[in-house]
N, C-alpha and C positions, 0 to 999 in steps of 0.2 A: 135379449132382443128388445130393442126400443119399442114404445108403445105409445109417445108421444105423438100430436098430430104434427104434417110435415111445415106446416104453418101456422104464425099464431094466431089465437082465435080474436077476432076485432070485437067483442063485447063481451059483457060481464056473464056467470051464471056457471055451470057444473063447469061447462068444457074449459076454463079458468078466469083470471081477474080482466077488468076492462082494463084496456091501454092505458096510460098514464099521459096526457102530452106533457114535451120533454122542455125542461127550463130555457128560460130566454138565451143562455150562455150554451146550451148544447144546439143551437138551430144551425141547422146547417150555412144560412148566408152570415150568420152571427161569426162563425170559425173564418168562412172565408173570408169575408168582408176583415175580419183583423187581422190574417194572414199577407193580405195585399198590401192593407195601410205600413203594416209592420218591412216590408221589402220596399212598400215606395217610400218609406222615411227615410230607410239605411240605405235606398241608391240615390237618394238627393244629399246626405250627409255625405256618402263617400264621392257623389260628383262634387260637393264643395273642395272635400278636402286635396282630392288629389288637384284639382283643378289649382286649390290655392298652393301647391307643393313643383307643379310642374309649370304654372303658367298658360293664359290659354290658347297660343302656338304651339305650345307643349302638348296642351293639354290633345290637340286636334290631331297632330302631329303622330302622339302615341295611339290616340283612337283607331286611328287609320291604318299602324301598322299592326296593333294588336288583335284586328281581326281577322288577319288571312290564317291562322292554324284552324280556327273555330267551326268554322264551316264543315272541315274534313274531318275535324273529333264528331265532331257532332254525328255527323255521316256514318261514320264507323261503328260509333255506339248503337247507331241507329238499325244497322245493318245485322249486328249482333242480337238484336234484339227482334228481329223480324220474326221467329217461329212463332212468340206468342206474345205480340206487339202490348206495351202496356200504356196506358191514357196520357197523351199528347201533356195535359195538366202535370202530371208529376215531373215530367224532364220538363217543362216552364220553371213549374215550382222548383228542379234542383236549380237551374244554370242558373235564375234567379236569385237563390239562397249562396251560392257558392261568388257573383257577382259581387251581389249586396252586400246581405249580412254579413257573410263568414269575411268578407274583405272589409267592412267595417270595425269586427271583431279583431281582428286580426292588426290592422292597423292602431288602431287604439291600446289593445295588450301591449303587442311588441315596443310601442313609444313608448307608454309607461315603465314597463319592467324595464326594458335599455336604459333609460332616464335614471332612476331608481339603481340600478344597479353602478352606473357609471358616480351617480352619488355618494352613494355611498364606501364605492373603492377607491372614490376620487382618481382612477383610471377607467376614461372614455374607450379608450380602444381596446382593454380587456372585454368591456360592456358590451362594446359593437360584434368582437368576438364570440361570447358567448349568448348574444341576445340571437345573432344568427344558427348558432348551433347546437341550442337549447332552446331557450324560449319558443323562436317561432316554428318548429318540427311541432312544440306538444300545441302550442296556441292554433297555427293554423289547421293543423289536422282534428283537432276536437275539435272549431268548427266547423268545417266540410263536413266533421261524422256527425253532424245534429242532425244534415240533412239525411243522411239517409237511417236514421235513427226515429227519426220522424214518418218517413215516408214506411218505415219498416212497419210503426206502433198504430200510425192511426191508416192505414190503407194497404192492410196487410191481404187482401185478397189479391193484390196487384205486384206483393209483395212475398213469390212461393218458392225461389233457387237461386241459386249462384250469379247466373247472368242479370236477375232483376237486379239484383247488389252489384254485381259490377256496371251495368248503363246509369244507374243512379248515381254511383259514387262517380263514375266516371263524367259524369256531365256536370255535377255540382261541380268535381276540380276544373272541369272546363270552362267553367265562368268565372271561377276565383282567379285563375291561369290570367283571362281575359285579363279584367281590373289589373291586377298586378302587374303584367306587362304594359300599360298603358302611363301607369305610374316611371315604371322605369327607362320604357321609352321614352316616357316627355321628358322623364328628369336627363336623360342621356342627350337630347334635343339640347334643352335647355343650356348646359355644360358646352356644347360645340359653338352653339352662340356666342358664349361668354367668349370661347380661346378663337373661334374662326376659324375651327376644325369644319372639313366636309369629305364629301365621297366616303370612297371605303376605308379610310383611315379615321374616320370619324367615332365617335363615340358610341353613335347611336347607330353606326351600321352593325358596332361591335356587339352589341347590344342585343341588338335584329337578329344577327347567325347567333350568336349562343341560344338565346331563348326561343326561339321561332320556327329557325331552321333545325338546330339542332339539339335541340328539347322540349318540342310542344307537348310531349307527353312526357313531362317529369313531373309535374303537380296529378294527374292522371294516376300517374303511375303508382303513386301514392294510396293514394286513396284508396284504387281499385284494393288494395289489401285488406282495410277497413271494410268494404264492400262483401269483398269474398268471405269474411266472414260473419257479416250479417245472412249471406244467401246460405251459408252452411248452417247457422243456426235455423233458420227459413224451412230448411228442410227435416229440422230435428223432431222430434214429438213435442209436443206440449208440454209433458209429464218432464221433461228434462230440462230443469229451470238452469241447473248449475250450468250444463253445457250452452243454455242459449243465451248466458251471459258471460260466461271465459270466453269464446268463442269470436266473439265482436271486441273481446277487450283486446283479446292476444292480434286481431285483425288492424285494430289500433294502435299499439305499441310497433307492429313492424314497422307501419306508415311511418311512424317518428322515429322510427331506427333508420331507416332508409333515409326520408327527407334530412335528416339531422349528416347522416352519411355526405348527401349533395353536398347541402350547406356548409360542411368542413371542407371538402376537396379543395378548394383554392387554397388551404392554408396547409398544404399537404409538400409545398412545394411547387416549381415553377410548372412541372410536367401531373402535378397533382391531379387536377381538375380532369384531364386527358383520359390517367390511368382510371380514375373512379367511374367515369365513364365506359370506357372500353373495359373495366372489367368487373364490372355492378351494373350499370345502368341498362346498358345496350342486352346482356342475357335474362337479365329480370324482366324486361321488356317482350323478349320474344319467349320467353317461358310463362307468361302472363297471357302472352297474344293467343301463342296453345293452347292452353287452359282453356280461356275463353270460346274457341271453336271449338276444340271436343266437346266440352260442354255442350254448344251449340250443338254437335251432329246428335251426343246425346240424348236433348229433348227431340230431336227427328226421331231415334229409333222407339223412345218412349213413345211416341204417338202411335207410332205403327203397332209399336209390341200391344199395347190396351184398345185403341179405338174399334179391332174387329168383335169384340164383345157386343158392341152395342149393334153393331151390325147382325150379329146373329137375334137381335131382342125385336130388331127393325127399324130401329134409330136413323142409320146409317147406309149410307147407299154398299152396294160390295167392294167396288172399289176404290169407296171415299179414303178407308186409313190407308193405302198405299200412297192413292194422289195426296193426302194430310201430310205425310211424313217424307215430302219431298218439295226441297220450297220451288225448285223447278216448274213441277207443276203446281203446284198454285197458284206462279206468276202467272202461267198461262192460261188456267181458269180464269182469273181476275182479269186477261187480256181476252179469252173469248167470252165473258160476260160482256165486260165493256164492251165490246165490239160492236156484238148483238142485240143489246138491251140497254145501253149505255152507262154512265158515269157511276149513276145512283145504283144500278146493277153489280157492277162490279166492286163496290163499296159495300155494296151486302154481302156479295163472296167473300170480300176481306173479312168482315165480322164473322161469317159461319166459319171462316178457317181459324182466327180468334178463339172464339170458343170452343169449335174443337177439341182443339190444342189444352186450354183451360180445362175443359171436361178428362181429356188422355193425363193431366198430369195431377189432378184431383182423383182419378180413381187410383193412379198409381201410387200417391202418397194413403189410400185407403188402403186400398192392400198390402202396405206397409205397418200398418196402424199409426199413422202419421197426421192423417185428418184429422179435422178437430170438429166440437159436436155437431156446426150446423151442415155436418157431410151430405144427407139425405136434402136438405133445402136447396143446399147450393147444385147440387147435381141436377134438382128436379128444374132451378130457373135454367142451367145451360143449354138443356134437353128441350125446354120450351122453346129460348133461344134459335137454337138448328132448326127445332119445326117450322117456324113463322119461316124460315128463308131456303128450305128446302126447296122450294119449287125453282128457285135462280138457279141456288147453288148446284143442286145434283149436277143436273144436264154438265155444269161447266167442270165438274170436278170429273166424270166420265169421261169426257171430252180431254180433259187435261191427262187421267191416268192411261188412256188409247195413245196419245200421244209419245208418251216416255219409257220408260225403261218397264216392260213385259212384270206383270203384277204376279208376285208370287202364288203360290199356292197356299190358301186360309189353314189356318191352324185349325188341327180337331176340336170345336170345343164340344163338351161333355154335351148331351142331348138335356139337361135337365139347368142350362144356363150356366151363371159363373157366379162366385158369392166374390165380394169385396172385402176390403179389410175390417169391415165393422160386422159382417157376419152375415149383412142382408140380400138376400136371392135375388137376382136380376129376374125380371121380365121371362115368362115362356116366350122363345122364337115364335112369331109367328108365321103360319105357311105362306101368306102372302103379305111380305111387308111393307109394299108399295100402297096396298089396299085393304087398310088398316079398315074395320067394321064402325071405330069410333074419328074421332079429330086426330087423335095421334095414339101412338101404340097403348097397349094397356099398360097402365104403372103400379104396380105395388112392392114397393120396395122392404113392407113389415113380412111378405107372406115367407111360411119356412119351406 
């Protein structure tokens, strides 16, 4: 049984060492401040360069049509990601990184090695050959997996299943997706120019249906496998170092087995491209899409299955984990908060159902033995969390579980609370927990 306090202590003397403040390089606007510089370089590099490749009728041209997929990826991801919504900043920082950088990286390898390789065989269209079905599968997929490689290492609370790996990965490719087609639209623009092709026989309408219409999610589709298994290491133990770096590799190498897959298909034959499609692309896709919702309904049942724990300690209103574990009601919490108490109300219901959800998938990776040390701290800020906004949220989350589907019958739990996966006692119930004798229920998470 831990014996540590639940927080660190701010000054020197028995109870431990004083704080240290932290180097000029670890400051927080120090990381972000070069994070920004670092993506506003690579989107002004990569707006030179495509710009100077396409032309700038081209260049407007491809802008214009490479953004009608984006909006609906975006949406999608976004929707996938509603039970336990994670910081607006991290899908900036992906579609960002997958925009910029990974498309500047990406451009620049692939010219070089093609360059380089057609050199050296002294055959150019070997090179163009192999530069697309080789080089850039490993090139552009290792960069898209920085992003969420990063987002995995340094923002790992934000970063705890399956689904955060798949909205991350899935939005970086959405930005690289972007850039990409903007290049090849304009270049496709560009080319109609030259012959005084138009309409739908043009180039760049050609262009338009393949990548647009009918594969906005092939760069996507990619990645989300890189993703998937960053989110399956995400959920492994700490102690298992081997598996939570196989894991991400083997998630990686499919990505480039796959995208390498695409990139050959045209040279497969005239009906090539067709078949790889209709029989890879189109079932990888909807066996991906699955995944991704089960998954989804999954953290629903998780919320339900953990959150009436803290209901019995008084955390928790009684019908909050049923209203929790149905995003039905929650929209309608959020819509009779707003209603009644407006904007900033129902913005606070979205954060107690956030955390929530954070709190139900933290205890569940405890009683897993899945946590990692600072299990007791992080529990005790989510639990603060809920209190400050308890008094919006309840009323609307009652209000929302009246509303919906008839709230099941609570699980018995044992009269002497529930212990978690690190060994420590919940809270005794208290008899009244609406009308707690202190600010919020009594906490002691060391008692045996």
């Amino acid at each position: 049984m831990a014996i540590h306090p639940p927080y660190p202590t701010q000054s020197g003397g028995p109870a431990g060492p004083a704080l240290r403040h932290p180097h000029w390089w670890q400051r927080r606007w120090v990381r972000y401040g070069s994070l920004i510089t670092l993506l506003a370089m690579s989107g002004l590099v990569i707006l030179a360069l495509v710009r100077e490749q396409t032309g700038t009728e081209g260049f407007l041209v491809g802008l214009g049509l490479a953004v009608f997929p984006v909006p609906l990826l975006i949406a999608a991801f976004r929707w996938l990601d509603r039970v336990e919504p994670g910081p607006w900043h991290n899908l900036l920082f992906s579609f960002a990184w997958g925009a910029c950088a990974a498309a500047l990286i990406a451009i620049v390898a692939n010219s070089f090695a093609t360059r380089w390789i057609a050199i050296a065989t002294a055959d150019p269209s070997s090179a163009d050959t192999l530069g697309a079905t080789v080089i850039a599968p490993v090139v552009e997929e290792s960069a898209k997996a920085a992003a969420v490689l990063l987002v995995f290492l340094f923002r790992r609370r934000d970063f705890t299943g399956i689904v955060d790996g798949v909205v991350i990965a899935g939005v970086t490719a959405t930005g690289f997706a972007f850039t990409e087609n903007i290049l090849y639209l304009g270049t496709a623009f560009g080319t109609d120019q030259l012959s005084g092709e138009s309409g739908l026989a043009s180039v760049t309408a050609a262009t338009f249906f393949v990548r647009v219409v009918m594969s906005p999610f092939a760069h996507p589709l990619f990645t989300v496998l890189t993703g998937i298994g960053f989110g399956v290491a995400a959920l492994s133990a700490e102690r298992q170092h081997v598996r939570r770096v196989l894991l991400p590799l083997a998630g990686l190498l499919l990505a480039m087995g796959m995208h390498a897959l695409w990139n050959g298909s045209s040279g497969f034959g005239e009906w090539g491209f067709f078949g790889v499609y209709a029989a890879f692309m189109v079932p990888a896709f909807g066996l991906l899409t699955w995944l991704a919702v089960w998954t989804r309904q999954r953290e629903l049942r998780t919320v339900r299955a953990e959150l009436p724990a803290y209901t019995v300690a008084g955390w928790l209103g009684a019908t909050e984990p049923w209203a929790l574990g149905s995003m039905r009601a929650r929209r309608l919490a959020r819509e009779y908060a707003g209603h009644h108490f407006g904007k900033a109300a129902a913005r606070s219901v979205a954060e107690y159902e956030a955390f929530a959800t954070s709190l139900a998938f933290l205890r569940h990776r405890g009683r897993l033995g899945r946590a990692g040390a600072d299990f007791v701290v992080r529990e005790r800020e989510l639990l603060d969390e809920l209190w400050r906004r308890r008094g919006i949220a309840r009323p609307a989350l009652a209000y929302a579980a009246r509303a919906t589907t008839p709230m099941p019958a609570p699980p018995p739990w044992p009269a002497h609370g529930y212990t978690n996966g690190y060994g420590y006692a919940a809270p005794q119930p208290q008899p009244q927990p609406y009308a707690p004798p202190v600010p919020y229920p009594a906490y002691n998470p060391y008692r045996s």
